[in-house]
Structures are given as C-alpha cells and as structure tokens.
Backbone as numpy.savetxt, mean C-alpha at the origin, in Angstrom:
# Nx Ny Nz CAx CAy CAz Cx Cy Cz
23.95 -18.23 22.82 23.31 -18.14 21.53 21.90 -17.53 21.66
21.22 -18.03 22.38 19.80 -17.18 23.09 19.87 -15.71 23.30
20.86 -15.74 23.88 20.95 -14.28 24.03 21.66 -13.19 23.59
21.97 -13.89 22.52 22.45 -13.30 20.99 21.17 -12.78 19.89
20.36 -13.66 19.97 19.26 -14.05 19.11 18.44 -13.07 19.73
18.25 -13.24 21.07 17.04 -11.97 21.71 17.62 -10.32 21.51
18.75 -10.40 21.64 19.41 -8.94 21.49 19.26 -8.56 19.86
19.05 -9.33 18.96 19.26 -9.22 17.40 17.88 -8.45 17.14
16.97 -9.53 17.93 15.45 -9.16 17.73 14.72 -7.89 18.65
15.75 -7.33 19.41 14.94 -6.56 20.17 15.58 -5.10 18.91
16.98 -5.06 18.79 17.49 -4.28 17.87 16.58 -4.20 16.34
16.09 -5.34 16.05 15.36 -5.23 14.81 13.90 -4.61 15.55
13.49 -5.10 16.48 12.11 -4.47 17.16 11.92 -3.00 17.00
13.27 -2.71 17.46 13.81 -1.32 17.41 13.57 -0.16 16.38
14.28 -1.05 15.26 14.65 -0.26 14.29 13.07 -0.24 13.26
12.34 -1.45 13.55 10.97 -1.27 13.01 9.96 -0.41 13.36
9.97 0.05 15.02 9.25 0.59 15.39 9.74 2.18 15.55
10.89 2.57 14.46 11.28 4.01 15.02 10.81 4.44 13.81
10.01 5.40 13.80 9.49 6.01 12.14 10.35 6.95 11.65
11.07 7.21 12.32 12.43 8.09 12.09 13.44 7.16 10.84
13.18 6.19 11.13 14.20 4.73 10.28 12.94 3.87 9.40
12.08 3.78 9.67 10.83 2.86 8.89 9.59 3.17 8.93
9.24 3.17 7.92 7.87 3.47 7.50 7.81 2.62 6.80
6.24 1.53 6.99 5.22 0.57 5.92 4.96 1.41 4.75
4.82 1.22 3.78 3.36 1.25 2.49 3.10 0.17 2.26
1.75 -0.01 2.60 0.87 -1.11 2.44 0.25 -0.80 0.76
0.86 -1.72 -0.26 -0.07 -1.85 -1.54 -0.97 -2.97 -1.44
-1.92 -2.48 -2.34 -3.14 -3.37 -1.82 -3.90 -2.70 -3.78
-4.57 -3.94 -4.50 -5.60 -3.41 -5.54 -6.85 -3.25 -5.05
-7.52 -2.27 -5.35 -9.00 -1.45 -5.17 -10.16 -2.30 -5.43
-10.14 -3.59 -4.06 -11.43 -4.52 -4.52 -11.40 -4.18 -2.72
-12.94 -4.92 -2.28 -13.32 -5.19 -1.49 -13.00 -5.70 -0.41
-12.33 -7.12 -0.37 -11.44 -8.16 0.37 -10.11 -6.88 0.85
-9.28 -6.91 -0.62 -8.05 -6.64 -0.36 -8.36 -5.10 1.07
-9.10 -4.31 0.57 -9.48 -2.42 1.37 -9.77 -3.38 3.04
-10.31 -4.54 3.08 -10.57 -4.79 4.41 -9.22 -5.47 5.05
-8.99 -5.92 4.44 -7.52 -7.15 4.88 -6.57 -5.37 5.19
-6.71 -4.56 3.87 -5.32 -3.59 4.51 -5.81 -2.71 5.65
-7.17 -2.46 5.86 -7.45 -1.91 7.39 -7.22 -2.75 8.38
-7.47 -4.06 8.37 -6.82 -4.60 9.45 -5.16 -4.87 10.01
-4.73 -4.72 8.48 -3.39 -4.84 8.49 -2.63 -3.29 9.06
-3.09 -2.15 8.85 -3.16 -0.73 9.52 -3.35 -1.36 11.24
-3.74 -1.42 11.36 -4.78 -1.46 12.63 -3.23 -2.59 13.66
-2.92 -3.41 12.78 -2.01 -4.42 13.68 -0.56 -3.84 13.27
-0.65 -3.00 12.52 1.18 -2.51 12.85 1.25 -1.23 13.68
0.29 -0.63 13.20 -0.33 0.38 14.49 0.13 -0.17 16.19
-0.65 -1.26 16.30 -0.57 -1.55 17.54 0.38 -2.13 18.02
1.25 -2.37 17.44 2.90 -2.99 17.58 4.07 -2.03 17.33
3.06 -0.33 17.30 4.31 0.56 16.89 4.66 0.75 15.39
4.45 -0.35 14.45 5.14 0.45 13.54 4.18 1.61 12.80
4.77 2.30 12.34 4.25 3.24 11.26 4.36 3.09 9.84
3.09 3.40 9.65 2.32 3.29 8.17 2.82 4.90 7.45
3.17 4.61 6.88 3.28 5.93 5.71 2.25 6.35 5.32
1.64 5.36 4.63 0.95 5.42 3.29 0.23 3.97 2.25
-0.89 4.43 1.28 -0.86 3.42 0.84 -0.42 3.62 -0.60
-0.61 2.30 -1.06 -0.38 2.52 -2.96 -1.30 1.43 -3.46
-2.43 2.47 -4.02 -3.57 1.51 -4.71 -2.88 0.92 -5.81
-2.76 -0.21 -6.00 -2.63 -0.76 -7.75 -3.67 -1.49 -8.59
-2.92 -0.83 -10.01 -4.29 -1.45 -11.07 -5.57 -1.15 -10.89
-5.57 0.37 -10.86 -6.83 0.88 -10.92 -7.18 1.07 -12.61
-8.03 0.49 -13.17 -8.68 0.50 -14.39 -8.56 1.88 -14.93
-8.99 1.91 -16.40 -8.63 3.07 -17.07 -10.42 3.14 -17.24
-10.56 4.78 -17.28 -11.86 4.77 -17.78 -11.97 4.94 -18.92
-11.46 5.25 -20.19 -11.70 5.40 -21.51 -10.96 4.27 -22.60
-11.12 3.05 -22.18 -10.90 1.59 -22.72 -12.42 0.71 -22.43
-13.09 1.38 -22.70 -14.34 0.51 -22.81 -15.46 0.27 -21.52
-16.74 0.11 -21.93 -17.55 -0.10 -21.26 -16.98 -0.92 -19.74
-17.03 -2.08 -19.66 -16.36 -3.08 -19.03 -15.55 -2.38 -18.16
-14.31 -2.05 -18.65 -13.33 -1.61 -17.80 -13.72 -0.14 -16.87
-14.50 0.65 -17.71 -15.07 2.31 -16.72 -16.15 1.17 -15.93
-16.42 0.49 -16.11 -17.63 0.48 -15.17 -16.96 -0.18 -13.95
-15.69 -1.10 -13.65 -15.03 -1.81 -12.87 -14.46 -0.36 -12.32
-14.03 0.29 -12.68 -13.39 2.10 -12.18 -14.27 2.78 -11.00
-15.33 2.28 -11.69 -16.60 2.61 -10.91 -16.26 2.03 -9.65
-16.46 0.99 -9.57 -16.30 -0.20 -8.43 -14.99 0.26 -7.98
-14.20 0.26 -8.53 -12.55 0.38 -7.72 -12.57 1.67 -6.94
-13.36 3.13 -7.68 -13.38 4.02 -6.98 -14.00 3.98 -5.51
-15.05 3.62 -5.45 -15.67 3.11 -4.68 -15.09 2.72 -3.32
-14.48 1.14 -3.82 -13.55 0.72 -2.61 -12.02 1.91 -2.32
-11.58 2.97 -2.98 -10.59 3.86 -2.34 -11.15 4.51 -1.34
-12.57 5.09 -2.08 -13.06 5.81 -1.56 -13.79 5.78 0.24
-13.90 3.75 0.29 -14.23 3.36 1.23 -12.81 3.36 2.53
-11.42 3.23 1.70 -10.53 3.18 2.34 -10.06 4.32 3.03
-9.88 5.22 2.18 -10.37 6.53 2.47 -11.13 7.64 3.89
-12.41 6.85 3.69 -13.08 6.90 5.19 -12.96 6.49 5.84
-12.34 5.32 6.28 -12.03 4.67 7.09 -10.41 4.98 7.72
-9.59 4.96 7.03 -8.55 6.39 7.25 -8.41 7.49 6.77
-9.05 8.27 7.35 -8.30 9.79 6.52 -7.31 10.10 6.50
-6.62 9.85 7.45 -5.37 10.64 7.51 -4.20 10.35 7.17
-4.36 8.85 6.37 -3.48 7.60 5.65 -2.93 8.75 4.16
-1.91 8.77 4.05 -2.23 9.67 2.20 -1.92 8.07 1.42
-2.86 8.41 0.15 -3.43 7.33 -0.67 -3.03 8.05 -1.60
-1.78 7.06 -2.46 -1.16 6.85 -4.36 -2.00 6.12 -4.94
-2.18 6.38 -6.12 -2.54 5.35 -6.90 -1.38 5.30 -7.94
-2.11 3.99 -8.74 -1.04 3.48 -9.52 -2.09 3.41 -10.73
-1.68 3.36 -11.89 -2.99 2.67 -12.80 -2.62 1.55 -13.26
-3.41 0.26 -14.27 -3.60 -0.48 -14.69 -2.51 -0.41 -15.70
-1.26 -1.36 -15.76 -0.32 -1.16 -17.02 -0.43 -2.42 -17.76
-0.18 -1.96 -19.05 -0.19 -2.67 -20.22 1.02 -4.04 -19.99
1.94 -3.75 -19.40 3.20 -5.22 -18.82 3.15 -4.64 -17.89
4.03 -5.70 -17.17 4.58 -6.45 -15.72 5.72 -4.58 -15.65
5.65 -4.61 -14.28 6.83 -3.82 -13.99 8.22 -4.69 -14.01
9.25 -4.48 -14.86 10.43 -4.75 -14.83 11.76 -4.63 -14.96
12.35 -4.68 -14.28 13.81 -3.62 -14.75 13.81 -2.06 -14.17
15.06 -1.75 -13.91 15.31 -0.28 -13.57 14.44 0.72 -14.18
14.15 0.41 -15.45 13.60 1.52 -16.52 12.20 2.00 -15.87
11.28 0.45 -15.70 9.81 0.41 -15.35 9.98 1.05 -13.66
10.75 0.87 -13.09 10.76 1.08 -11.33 10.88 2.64 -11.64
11.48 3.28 -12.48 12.05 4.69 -12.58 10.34 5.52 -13.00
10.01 4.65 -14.04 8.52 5.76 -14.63 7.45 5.34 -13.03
7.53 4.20 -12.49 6.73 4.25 -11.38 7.04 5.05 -10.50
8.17 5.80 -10.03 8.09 6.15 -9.31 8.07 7.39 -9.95
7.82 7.82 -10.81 7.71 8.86 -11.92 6.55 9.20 -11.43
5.62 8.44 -11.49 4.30 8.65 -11.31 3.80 8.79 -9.73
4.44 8.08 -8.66 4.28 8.19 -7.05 4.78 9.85 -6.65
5.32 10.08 -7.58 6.20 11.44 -6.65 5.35 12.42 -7.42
C-alpha cells in the first residue's frame, strides 16, 4: 500500500512539475497583503518546479463610479504596478470589479471573454 501511495505521488509530482501538462495562475485582488503573499507564492512553486503562467488581478475598481472608488484604482494600480516590478516577465490579466458573483456557464463564458 506504501508503495502504491509513493508511486501515485511521484506520478502526480510529475505531472505538476511538467509545464508541458500544468501551468499555475495565481489570482490574487490588487491590495498590498494579497501582491506580497502572491510573490511569495511565485517564488515557492518556482522552487518546487512548478510553473506559473500568469496572473489574474481581480476586482480592480472602476474609475468613472465616483470619487471613492477612482481613488481606490489609484491604490490598486499601484499595487499591479508593484507586482509588476517585481516580476516582469509574469504576463498580468486583469479582471474588473462586477456588479454579481460570477455564476453559471453564461458568467465563466463573458470572463473568459474578457481574459482572451
């Protein structure tokens, strides 16, 4: 049984670390905490082999809904922009701020409407 279990996990080891078969996207929203947690989180699949694709900012604010919200845009740009430098060579989606929850085939279809 052990050595059933180790052969399962070296095959999944496998198949995680071949970028030919898997690639991460790390989503992460455009604050401070989250841009540091996903460089470190880069940094440790990196070093275990796997490969990062890419990221996908979410709920980046709209700038023409009000004071409040452009000025948080401000701030969110900011932290991409910090993510950004810190990888260049990462390619960075954004997503914007939606009015509902993503749900259903319909909502997955305009998102990815918008990624591609």
């Amino acid at each position: 049984m052990l050595l059933r279990r180790k052969n399962r996990f070296e095959m999944m080891r496998n198949v995680l670390t071949d970028a030919k078969l898997t690639s991460f996207v790390i989503v992460l929203i455009p604050e401070r905490v989250p841009v540091l947690e996903t460089v470190e989180l880069y940094a440790d699949l990196r070093e275990t082999g796997v490969d990062v694709g890419g990221f996908v900012v979410n709920r980046l604010s709209p700038t023409d809904a009000g004071d409040f919200l452009a000025s948080r845009r401000v701030q969110e740009d900011h932290h991409v922009q910090s993510l950004r430098a810190e990888l260049p060579r990462v390619p960075i989606d954004t997503v914007p701020l939606l009015a509902t929850d993503l749900v259903g085939r319909d909502a997955l279809r305009q998102l990815a409407q918008q990624l591609s």
